[in-house]
C-alpha positions in Angstrom: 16.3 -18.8 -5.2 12.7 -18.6 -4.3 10.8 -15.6 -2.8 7.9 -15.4 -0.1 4.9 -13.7 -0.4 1.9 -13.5 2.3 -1.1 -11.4 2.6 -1.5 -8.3 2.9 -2.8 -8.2 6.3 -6.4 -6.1 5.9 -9.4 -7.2 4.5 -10.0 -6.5 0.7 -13.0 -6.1 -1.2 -16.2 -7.2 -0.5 -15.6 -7.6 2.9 -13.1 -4.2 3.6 -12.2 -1.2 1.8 -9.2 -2.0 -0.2 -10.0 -2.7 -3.9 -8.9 -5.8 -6.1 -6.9 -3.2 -8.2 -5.6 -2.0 -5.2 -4.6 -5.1 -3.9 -2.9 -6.5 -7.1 -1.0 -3.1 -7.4 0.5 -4.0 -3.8 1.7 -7.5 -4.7 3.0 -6.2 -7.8 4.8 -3.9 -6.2 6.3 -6.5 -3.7 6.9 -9.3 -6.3 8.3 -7.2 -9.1 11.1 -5.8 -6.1 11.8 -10.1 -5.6 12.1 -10.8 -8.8 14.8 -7.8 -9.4 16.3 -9.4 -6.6 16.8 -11.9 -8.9 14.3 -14.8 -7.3 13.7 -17.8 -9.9 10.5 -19.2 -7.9 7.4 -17.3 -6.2 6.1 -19.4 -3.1 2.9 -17.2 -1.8 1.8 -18.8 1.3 -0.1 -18.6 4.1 -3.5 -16.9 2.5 -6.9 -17.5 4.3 -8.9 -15.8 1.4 -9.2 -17.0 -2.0 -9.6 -13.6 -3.9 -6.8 -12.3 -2.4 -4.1 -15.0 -3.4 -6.1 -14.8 -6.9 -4.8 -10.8 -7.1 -1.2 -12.0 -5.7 -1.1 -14.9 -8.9 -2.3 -12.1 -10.9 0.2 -9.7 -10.1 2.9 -12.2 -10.2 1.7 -12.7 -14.3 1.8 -9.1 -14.9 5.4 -8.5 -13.7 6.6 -12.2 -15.3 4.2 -14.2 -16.9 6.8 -16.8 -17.2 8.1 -17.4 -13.4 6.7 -20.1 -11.7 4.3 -19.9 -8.8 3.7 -22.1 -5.7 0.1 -21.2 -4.4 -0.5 -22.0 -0.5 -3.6 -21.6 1.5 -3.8 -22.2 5.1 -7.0 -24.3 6.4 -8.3 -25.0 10.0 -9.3 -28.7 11.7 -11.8 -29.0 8.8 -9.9 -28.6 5.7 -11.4 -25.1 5.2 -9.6 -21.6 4.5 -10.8 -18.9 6.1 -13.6 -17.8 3.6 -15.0 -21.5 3.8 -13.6 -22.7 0.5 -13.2 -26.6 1.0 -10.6 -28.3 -1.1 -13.0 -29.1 -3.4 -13.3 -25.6 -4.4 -10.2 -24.0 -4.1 -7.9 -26.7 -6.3 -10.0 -25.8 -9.1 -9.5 -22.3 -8.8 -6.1 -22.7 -8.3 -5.4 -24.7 -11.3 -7.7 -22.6 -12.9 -6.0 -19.2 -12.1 -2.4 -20.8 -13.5 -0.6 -21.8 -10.3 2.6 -24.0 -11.4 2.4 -25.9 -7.7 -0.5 -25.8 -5.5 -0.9 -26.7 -1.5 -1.5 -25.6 2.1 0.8 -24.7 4.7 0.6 -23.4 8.2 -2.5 -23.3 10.4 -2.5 -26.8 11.5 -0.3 -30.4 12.0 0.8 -32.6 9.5 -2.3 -35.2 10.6 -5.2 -32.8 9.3 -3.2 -31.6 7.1 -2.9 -34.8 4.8 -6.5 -34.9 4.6 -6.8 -31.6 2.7 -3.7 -32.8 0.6 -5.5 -36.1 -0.2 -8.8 -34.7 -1.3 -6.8 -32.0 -3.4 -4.8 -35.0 -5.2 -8.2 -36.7 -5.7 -9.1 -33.6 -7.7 -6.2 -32.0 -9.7 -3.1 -33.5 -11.5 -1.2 -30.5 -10.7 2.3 -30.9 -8.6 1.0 -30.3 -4.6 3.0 -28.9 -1.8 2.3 -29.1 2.0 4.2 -27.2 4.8 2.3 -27.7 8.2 2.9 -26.6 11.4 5.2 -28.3 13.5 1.9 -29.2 15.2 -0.3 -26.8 16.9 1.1 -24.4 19.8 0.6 -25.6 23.3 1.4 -23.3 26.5 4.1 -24.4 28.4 4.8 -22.8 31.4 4.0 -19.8 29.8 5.8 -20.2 26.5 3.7 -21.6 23.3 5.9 -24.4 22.3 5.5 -26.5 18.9 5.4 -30.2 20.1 5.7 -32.1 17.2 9.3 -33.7 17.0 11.5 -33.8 14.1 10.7 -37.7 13.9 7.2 -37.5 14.0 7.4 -34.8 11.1 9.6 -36.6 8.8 7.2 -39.8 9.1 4.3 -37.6 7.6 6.6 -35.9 5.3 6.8 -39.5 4.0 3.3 -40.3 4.2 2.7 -36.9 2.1 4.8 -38.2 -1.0 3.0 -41.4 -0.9 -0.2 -39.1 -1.4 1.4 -37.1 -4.4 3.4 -34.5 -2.8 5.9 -32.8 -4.6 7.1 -29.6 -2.4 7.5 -31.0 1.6 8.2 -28.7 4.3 7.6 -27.0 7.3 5.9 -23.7 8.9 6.0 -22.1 12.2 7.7 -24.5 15.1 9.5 -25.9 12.0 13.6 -25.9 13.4 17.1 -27.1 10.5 16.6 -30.4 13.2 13.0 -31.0 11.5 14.2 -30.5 8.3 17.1 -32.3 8.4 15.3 -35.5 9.9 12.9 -35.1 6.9 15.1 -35.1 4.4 17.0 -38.0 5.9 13.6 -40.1 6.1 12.4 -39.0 2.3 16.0 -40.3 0.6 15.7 -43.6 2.7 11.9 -44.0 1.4 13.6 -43.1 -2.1 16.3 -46.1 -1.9 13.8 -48.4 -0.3 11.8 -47.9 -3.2 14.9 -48.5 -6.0 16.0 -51.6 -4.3 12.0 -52.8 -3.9 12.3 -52.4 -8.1 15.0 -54.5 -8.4 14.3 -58.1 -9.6 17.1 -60.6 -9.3 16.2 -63.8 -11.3 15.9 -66.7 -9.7 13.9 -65.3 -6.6 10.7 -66.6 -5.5 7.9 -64.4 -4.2 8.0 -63.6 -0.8 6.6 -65.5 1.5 3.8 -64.4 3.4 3.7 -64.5 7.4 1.0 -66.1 9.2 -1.6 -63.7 10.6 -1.3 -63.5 14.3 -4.3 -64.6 16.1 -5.9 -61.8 18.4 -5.7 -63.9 21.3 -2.1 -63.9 20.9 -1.0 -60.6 20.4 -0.8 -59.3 24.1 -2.8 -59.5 27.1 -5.2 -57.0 25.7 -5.8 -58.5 22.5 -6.6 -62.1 24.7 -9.2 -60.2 27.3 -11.0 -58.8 23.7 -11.3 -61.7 22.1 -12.7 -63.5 25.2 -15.3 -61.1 25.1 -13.9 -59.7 29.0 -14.3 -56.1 30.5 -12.0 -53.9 30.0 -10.7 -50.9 32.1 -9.0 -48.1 30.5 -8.2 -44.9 32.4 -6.7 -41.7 30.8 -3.6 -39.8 31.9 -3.6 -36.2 31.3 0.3 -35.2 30.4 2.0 -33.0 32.7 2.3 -29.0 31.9 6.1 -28.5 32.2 8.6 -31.7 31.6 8.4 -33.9 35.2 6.4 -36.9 34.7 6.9 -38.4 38.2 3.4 -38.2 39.1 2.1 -39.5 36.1 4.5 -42.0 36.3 3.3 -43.1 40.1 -0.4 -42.7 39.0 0.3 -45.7 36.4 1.6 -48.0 38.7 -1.0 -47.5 40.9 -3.5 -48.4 37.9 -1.6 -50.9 37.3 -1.8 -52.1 40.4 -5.4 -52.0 41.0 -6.2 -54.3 37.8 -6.7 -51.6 35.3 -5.8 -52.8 31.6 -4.5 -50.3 29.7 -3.6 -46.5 30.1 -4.3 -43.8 27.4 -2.0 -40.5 27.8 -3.9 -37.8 25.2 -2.4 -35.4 22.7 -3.2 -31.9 23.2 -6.3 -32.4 26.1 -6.8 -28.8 27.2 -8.3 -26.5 24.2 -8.6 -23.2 25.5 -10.3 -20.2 24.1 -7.9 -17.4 22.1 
């Protein structure tokens, strides 16, 4: 059984009034109460500033210096908590401070999110753990909604154990369906890989296909490789669920010659 700990929610020394020792006195507090709850596995998540999940690990070794820790921060776009640390900084100071399992989680999608991951495994040997967002919230009709399908999220929970990932998971907009499809995907990647190991005798090497000329991919690929102009034209998606007049305006793009159509993913940014 694991148990969850998150920040404390004010600012701590040297940017507020609490004190480190006050701060590692209130994660004690917290964790010592989880692990009398009998919790075999600390997961402390979601923390924007480095000192603080420092005090959280530290507490953690003074009420069981023997329970394993999974250290998460959250990052924005850039890879970057909310102090500025880059991943370049904090996985040392992670490893350094004696997490068992370090990572990020929350914040952002899986896409950014395998960046950070990727420059963290380029750094540490440690086990790594990654729990995005289930993308980032877009407003629907006046409800933020989580766009990022359970599909879409078990293809990068694949893609984060081909970059070393241990711990795969989900944060907010994460639903059982998202998890379920995940785990589905990761223990078909697992017997892909057992039967890709297997060597029956006798069996030549593969052969290789042909690559495909350009020219002869699609009617795209022919106008680029004749050196033609191209017309693209982008489709902004629809706020609710009806796509009919998206669906007309193609056709009628279509109709007037244009070559290709590009529909964007999350096209209007606003200000919090």
């Amino acid at each position: 059984m694991a148990g969850s700990v998150g920040p404390i929610g004010i600012r701590i020394e040297p940017l507020g009034k609490t004190s480190l020792e006050e701060t590692r006195a209130a994660f004690r507090d917290q964790i010592r109460a989880l692990v009398d709850g009998g919790v075999d596995l600390l997961i402390m998540e979601t923390f924007g500033y480095l000192e603080e999940l420092h005090q959280a690990i530290l507490a953690a070794r003074d009420v069981n210096p023997k329970i394993p820790v999974v250290a998460l921060v959250t990052i924005d776009e850039d890879s970057n908590t909310l102090d500025g640390s880059t991943p370049e900084t904090f996985t040392p100071r992670l490893e350094e401070w004696g997490a068992d399992v370090i990572g990020c989680n929350c914040s952002i999608g899986p896409v950014a999110m395998l960046d950070a991951i990727e420059r963290m495994r380029a750094i540490t040997s440690l086990p790594l753990a990654a729990q995005p967002n289930a993308g980032m919230p877009r407003s629907v009709e006046g409800r933020n909604i989580y766009l990022c399908s359970p599909e879409y999220m078990a293809s990068y929970a694949r893609k984060f154990v081909a970059a070393g990932v241990r711990l795969v998971g989900g944060c907010c907009g994460t639903t059982p369906d998202h998890i379920r499809v995940m785990k589905s995907a990761l223990r078909v990647g697992e017997a892909r890989t057992r039967t890709s190991n297997v060597q029956v005798k006798g069996d030549s090497a593969p052969a290789i296909a042909p690559a495909v000329p350009l020219a002869e991919r699609s009617k795209l690929g022919a106008k680029i490789a004749n050196g033609e102009f191209l017309t693209m034209v982008e489709i902004v998606p629809p706020k609710g669920t009806d796509i009919r007049k998206e669906v007309e305006g193609a056709r009628f793009l279509k109709s007037v010659g244009v070559d290709a159509i590009n529909i964007p993913d999350s096209p209007r940014p606003r200000r919090a």
